[in-house]
Backbone as JSON Lines, residues from 0, in Angstrom:
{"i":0,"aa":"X","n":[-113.29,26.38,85.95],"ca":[-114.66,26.21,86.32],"c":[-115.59,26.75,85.24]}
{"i":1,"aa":"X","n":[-115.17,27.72,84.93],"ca":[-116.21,28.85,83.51],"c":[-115.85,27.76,82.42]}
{"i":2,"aa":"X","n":[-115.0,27.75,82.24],"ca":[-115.15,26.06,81.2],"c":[-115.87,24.64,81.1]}
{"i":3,"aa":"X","n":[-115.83,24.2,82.3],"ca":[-117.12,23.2,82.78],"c":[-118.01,23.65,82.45]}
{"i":4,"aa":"X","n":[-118.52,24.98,83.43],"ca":[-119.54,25.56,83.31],"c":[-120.39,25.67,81.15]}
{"i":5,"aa":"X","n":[-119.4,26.03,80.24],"ca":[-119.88,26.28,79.1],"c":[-120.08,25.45,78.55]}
{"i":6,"aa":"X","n":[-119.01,24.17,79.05],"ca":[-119.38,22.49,77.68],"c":[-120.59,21.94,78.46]}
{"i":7,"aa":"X","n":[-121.35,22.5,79.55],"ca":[-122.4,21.71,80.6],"c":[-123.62,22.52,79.56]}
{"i":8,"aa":"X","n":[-123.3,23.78,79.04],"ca":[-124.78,24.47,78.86],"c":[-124.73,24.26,76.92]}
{"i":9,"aa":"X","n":[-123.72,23.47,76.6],"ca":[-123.58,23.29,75.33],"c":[-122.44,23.93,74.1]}
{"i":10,"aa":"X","n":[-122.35,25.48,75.03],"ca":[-121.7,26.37,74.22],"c":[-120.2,25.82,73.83]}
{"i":11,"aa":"X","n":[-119.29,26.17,72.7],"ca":[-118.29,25.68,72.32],"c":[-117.21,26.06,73.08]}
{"i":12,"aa":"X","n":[-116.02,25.26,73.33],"ca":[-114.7,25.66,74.5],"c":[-113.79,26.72,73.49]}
{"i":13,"aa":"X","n":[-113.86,26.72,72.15],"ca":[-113.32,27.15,71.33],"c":[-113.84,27.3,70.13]}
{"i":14,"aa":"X","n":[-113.36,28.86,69.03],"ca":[-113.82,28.62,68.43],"c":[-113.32,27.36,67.49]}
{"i":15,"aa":"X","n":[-114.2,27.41,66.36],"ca":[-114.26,25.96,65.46],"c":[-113.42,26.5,64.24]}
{"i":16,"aa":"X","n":[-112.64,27.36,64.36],"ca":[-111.77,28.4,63.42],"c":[-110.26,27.6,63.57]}
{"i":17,"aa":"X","n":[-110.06,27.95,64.98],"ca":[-108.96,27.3,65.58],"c":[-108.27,26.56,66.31]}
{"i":18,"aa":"X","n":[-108.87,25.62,65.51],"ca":[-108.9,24.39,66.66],"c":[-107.49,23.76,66.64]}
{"i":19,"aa":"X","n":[-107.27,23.45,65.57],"ca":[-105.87,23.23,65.41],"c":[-104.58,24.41,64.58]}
{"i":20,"aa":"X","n":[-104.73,25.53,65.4],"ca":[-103.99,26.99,65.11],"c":[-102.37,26.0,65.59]}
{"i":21,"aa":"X","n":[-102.41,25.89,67.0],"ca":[-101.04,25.41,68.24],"c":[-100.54,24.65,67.05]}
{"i":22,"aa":"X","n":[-101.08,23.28,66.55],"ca":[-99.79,22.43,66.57],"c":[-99.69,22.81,65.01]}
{"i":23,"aa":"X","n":[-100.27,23.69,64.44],"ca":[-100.08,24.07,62.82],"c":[-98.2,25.43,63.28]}
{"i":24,"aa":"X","n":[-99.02,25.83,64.34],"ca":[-97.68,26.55,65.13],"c":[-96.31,26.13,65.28]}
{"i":25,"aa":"X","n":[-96.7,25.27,65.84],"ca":[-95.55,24.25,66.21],"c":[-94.82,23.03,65.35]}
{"i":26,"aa":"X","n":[-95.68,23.11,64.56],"ca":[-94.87,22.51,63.24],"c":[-94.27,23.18,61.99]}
{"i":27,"aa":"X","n":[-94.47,24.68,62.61],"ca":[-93.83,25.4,61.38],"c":[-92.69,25.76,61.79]}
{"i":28,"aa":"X","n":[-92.68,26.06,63.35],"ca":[-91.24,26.93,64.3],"c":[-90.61,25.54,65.15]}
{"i":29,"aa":"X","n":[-90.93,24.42,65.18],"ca":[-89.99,23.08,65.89],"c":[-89.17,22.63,64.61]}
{"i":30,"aa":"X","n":[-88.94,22.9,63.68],"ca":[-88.02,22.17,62.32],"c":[-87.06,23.78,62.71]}
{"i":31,"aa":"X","n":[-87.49,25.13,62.74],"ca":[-86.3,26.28,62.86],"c":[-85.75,25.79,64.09]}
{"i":32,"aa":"X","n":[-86.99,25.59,64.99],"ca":[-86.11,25.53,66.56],"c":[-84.69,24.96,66.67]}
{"i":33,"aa":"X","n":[-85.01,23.3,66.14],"ca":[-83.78,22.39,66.33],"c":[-83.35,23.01,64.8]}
{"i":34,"aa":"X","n":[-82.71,23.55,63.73],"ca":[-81.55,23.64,63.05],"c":[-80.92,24.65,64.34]}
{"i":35,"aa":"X","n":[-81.69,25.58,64.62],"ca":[-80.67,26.78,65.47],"c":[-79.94,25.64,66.28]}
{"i":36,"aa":"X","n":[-80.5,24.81,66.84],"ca":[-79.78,23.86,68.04],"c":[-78.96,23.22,67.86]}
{"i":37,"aa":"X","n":[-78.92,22.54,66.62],"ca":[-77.6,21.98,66.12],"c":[-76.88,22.57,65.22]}
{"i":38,"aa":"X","n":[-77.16,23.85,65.23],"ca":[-76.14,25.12,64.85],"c":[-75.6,25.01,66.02]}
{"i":39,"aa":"X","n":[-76.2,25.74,66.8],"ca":[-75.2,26.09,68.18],"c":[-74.38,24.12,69.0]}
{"i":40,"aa":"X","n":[-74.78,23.84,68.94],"ca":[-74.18,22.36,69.16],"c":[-72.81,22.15,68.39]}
{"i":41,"aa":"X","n":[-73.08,22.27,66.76],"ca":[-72.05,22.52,65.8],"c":[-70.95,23.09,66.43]}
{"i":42,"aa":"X","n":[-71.13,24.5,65.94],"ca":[-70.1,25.4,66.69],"c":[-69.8,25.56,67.96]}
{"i":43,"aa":"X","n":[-70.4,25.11,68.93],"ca":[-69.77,24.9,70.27],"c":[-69.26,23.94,70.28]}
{"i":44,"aa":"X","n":[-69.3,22.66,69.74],"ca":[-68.02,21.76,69.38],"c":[-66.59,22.12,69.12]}
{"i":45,"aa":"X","n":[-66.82,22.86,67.59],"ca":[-65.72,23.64,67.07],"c":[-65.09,24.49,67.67]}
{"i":46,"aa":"X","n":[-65.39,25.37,68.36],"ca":[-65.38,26.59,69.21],"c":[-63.84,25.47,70.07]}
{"i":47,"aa":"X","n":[-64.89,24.88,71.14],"ca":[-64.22,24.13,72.31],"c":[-62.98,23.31,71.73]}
{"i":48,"aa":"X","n":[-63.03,22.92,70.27],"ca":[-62.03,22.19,70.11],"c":[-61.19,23.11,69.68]}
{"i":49,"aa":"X","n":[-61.24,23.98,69.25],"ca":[-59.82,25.19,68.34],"c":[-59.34,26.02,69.91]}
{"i":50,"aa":"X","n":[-60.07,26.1,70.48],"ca":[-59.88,26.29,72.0],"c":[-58.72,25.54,72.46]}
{"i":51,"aa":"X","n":[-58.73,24.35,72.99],"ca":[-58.15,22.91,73.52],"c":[-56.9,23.18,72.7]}
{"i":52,"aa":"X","n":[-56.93,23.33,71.08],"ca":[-55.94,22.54,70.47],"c":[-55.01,24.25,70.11]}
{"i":53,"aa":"X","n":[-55.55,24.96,70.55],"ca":[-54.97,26.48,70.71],"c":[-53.81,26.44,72.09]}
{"i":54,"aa":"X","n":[-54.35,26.12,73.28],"ca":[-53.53,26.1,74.33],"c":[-52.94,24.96,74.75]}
{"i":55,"aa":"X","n":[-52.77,23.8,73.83],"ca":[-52.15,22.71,73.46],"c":[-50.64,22.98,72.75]}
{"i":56,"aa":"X","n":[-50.76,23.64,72.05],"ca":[-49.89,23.92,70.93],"c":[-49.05,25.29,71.52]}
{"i":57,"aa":"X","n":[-49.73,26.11,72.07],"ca":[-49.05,26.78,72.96],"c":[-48.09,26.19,74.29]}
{"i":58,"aa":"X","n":[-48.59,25.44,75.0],"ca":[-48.15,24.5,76.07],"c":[-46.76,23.98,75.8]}
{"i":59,"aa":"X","n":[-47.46,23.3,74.51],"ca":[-46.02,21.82,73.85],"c":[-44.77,23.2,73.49]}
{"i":60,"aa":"X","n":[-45.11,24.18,72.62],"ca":[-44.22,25.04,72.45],"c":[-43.4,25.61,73.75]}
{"i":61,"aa":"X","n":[-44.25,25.97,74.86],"ca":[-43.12,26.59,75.9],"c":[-42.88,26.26,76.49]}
{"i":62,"aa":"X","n":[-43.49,24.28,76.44],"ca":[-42.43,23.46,77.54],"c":[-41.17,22.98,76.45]}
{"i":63,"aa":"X","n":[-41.53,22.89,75.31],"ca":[-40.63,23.02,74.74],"c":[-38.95,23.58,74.91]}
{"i":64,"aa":"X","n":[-39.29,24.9,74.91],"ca":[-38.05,25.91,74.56],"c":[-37.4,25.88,75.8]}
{"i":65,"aa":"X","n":[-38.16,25.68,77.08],"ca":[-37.33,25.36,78.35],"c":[-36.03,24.62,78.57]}
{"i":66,"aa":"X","n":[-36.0,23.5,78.04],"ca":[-34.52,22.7,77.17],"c":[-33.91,23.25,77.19]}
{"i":67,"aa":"X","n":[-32.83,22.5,77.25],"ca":[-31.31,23.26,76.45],"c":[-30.92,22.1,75.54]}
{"i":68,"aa":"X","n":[-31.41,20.98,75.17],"ca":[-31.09,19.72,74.47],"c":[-32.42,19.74,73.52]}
{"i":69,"aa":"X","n":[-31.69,19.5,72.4],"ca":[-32.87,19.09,71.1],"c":[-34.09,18.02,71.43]}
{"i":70,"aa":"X","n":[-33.02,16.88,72.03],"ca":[-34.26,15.72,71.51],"c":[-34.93,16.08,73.57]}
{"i":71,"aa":"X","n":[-34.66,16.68,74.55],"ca":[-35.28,16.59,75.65],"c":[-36.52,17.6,75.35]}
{"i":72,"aa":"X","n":[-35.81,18.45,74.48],"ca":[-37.41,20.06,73.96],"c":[-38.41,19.68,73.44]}
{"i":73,"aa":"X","n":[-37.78,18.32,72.78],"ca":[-38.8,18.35,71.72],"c":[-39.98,17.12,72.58]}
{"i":74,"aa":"X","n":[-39.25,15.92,73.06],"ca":[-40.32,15.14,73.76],"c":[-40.76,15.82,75.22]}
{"i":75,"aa":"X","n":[-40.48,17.02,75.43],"ca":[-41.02,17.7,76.46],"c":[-42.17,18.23,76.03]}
{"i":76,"aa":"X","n":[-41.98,19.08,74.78],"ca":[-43.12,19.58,74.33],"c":[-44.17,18.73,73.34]}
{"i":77,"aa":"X","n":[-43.98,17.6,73.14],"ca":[-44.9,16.99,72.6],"c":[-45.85,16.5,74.1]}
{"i":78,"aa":"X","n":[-45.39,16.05,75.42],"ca":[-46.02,15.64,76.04],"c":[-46.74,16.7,77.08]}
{"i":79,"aa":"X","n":[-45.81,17.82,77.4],"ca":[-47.16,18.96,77.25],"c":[-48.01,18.88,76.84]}
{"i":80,"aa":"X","n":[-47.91,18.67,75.35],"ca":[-49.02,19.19,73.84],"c":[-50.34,17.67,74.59]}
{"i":81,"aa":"X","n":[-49.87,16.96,75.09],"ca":[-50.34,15.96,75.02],"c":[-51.25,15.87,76.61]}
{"i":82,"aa":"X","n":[-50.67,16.24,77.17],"ca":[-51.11,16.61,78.59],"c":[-52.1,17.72,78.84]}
{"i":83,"aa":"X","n":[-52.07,18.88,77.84],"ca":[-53.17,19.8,77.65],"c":[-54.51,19.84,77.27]}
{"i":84,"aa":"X","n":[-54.47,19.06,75.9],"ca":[-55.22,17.97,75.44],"c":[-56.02,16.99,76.22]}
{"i":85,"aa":"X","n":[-55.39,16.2,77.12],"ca":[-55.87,15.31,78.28],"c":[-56.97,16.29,79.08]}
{"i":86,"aa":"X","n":[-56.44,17.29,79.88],"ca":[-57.47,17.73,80.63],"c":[-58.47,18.77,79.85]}
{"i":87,"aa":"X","n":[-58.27,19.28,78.7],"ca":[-59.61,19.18,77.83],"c":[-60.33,17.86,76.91]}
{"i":88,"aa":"X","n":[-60.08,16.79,77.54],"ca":[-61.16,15.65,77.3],"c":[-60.78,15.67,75.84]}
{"i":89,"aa":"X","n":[-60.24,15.75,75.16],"ca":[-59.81,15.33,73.9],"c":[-58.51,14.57,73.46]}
{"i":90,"aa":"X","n":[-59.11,13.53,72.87],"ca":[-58.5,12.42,72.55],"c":[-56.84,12.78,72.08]}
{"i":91,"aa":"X","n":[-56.01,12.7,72.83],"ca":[-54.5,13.51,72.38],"c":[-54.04,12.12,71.4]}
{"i":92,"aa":"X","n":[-54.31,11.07,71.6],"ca":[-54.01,9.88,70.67],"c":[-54.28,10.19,69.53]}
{"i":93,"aa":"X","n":[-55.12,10.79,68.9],"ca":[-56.19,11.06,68.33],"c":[-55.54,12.31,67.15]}
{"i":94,"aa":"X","n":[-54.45,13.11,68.03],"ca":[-54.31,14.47,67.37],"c":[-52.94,14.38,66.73]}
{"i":95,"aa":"X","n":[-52.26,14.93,65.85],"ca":[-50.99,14.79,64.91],"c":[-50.16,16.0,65.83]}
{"i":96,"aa":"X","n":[-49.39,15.94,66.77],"ca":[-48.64,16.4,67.19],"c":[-46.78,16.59,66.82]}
{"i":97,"aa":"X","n":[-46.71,17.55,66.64],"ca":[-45.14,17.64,65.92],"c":[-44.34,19.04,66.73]}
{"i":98,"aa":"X","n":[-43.08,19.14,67.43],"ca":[-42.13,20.23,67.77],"c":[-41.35,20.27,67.45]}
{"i":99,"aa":"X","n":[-40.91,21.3,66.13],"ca":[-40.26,21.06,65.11],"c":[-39.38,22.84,65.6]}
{"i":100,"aa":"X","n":[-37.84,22.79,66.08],"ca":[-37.1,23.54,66.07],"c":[-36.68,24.32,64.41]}
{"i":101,"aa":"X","n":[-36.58,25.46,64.41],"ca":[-36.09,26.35,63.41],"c":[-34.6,26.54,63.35]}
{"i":102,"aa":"X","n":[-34.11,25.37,62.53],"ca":[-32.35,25.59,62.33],"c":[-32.02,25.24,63.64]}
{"i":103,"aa":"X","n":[-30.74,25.19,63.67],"ca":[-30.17,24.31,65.33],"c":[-30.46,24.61,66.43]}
{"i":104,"aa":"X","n":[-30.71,23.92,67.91],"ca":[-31.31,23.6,68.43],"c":[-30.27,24.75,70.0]}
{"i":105,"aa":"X","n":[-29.99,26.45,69.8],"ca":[-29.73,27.0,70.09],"c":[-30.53,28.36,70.65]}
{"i":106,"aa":"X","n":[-29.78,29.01,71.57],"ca":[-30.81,30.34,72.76],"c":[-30.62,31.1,71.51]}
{"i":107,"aa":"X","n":[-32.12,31.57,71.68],"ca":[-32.75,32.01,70.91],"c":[-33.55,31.19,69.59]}
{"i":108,"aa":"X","n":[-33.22,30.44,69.08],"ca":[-34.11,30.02,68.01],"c":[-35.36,29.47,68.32]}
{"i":109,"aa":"X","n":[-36.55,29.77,67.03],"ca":[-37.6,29.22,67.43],"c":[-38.04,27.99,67.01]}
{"i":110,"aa":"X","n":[-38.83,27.62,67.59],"ca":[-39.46,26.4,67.65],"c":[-40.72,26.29,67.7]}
{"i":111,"aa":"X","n":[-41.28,25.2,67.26],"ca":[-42.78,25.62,66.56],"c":[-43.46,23.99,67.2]}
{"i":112,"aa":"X","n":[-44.56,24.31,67.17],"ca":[-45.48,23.6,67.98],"c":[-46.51,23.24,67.09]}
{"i":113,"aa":"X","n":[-47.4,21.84,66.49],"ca":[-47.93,22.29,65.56],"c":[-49.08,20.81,65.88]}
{"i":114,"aa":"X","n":[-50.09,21.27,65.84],"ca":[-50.96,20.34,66.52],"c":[-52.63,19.98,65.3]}
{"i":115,"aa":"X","n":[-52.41,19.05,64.83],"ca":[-53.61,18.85,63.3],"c":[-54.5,17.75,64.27]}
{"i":116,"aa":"X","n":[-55.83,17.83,64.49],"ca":[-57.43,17.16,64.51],"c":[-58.25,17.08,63.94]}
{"i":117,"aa":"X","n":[-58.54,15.7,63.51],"ca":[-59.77,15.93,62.53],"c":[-61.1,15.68,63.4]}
{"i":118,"aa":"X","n":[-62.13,16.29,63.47],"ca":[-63.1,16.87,64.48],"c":[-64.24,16.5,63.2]}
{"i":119,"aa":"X","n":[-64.91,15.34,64.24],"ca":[-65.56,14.03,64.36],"c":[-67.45,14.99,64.34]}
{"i":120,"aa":"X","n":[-67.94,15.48,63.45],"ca":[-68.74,16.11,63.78],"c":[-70.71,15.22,63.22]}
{"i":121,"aa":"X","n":[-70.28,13.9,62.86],"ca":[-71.73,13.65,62.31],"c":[-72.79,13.13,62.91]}
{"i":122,"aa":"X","n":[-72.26,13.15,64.37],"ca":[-72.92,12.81,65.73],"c":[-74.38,14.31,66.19]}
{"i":123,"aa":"X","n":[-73.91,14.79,65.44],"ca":[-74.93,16.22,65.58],"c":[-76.3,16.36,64.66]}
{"i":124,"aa":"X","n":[-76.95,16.24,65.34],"ca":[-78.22,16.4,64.65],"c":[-78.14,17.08,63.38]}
{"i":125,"aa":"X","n":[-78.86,16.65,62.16],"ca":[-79.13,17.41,60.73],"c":[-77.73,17.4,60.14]}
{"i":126,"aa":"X","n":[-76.49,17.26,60.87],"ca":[-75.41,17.7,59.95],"c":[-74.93,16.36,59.45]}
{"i":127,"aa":"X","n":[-75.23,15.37,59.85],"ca":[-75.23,14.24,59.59],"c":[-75.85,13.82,58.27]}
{"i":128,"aa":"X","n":[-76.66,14.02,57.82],"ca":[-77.85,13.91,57.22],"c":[-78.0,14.61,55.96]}
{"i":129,"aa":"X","n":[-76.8,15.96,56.22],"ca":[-76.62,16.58,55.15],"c":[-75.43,17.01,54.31]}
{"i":130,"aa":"X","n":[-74.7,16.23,54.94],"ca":[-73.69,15.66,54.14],"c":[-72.96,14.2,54.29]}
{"i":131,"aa":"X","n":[-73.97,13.54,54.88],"ca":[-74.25,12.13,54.1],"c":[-73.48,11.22,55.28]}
{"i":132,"aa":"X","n":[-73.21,11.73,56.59],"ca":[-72.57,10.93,57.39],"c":[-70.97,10.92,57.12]}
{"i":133,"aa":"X","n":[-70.57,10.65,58.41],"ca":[-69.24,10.92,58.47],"c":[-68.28,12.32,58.04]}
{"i":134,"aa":"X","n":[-69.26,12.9,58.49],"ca":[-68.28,14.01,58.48],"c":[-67.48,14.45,59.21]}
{"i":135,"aa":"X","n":[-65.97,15.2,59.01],"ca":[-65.22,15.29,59.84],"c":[-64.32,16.67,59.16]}
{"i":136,"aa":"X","n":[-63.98,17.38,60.4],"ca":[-63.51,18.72,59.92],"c":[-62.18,18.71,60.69]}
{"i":137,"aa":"X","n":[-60.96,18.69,59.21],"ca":[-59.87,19.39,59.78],"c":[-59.55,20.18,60.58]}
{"i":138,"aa":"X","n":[-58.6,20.17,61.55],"ca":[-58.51,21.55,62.66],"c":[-56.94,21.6,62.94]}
{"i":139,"aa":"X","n":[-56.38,22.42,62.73],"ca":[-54.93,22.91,63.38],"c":[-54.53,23.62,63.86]}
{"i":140,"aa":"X","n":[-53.6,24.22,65.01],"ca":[-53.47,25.44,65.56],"c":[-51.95,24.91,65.36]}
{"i":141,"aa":"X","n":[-50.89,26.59,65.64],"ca":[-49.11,26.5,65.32],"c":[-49.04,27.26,66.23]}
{"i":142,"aa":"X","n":[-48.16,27.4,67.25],"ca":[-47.78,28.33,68.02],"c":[-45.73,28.18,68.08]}
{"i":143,"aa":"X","n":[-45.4,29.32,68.35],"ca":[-43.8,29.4,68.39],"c":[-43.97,30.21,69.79]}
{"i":144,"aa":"X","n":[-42.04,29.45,69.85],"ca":[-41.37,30.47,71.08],"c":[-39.93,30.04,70.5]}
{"i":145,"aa":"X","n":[-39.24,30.92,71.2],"ca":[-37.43,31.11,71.19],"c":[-37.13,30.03,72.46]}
{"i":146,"aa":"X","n":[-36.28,29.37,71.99],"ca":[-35.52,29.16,72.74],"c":[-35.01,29.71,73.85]}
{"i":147,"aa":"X","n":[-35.11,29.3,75.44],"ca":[-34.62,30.4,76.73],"c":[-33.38,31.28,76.21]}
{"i":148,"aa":"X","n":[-33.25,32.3,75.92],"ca":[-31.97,33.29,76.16],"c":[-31.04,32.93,77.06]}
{"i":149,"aa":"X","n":[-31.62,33.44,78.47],"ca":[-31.23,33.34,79.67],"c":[-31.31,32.45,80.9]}
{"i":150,"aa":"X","n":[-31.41,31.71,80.08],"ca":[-30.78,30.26,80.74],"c":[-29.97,29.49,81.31]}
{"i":151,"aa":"X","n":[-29.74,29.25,82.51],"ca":[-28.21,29.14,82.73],"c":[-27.31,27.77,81.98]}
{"i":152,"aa":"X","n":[-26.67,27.53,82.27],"ca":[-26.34,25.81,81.79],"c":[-25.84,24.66,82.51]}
{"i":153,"aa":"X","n":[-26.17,25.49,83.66],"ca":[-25.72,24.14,84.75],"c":[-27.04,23.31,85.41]}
């Protein structure tokens, strides 16, 4: 109302100093705003995927070693590796999966789990842009286990 009231008796709503202060504001801190944002976008990508492909590779490894047969350990633990993957929404087609036993396929030996993604990142604001599109970042996680000890064999 005190505003009506002042543009009715002539006086100015503002001074004539700062009239345009806000969007001189806002065009200096909206270019920081969004890099922080597709910083954090960035790395919460990354984050979530070394995540996924961490308890992937763990998975394929200790459905792995459950076996007592080479070739049943090994397509056990690839489809773990592959099944883990699935319910973190990442493309398991997508990822280089390998369960590669250490020397023969006996209780106790280990076996290794080894899971490579290349992580699809030029969909993100600015990072695109600054290194020219298509960028994509290697990612691998390795996890081991032994073979069951105590296992029976029947």
């Amino acid at each position: 109302m005190r505003r009506f009231l002042r543009q009715r008796r002539g006086q100015a709503l503002w001074n004539k100093d700062s009239t345009g202060q806000a969007y001189i504001e806002l065009i200096m801190v909206l270019p920081i705003v969004l890099i922080l944002l597709a910083g954090v976008l960035f790395f919460g990508r990354v984050l979530y995927l070394k995540i996924a492909l961490d308890m992937a590779s763990y998975d394929g490894a200790r459905a792995a070693v459950e076996a007592l047969e080479e070739g049943a350990g090994i397509s056990q633990g690839v489809i773990a590796a592959q099944n883990t993957l699935a319910g973190f929404h990442v493309n398991w087609a997508a990822a280089q999966i390998e369960v590669v036993p250490v020397g023969p396929w006996q209780r106790g030996a280990q076996v290794y789990c080894r899971i490579g993604f290349n992580l699809d990142v030029s969909d993100v604001p600015f990072i695109g842009r600054i290194w020219g599109g298509g960028l994509s970042i290697p990612m691998q996680s390795v996890a081991w286990s032994r073979v069951e000890t105590l296992r029976s064999e029947w």
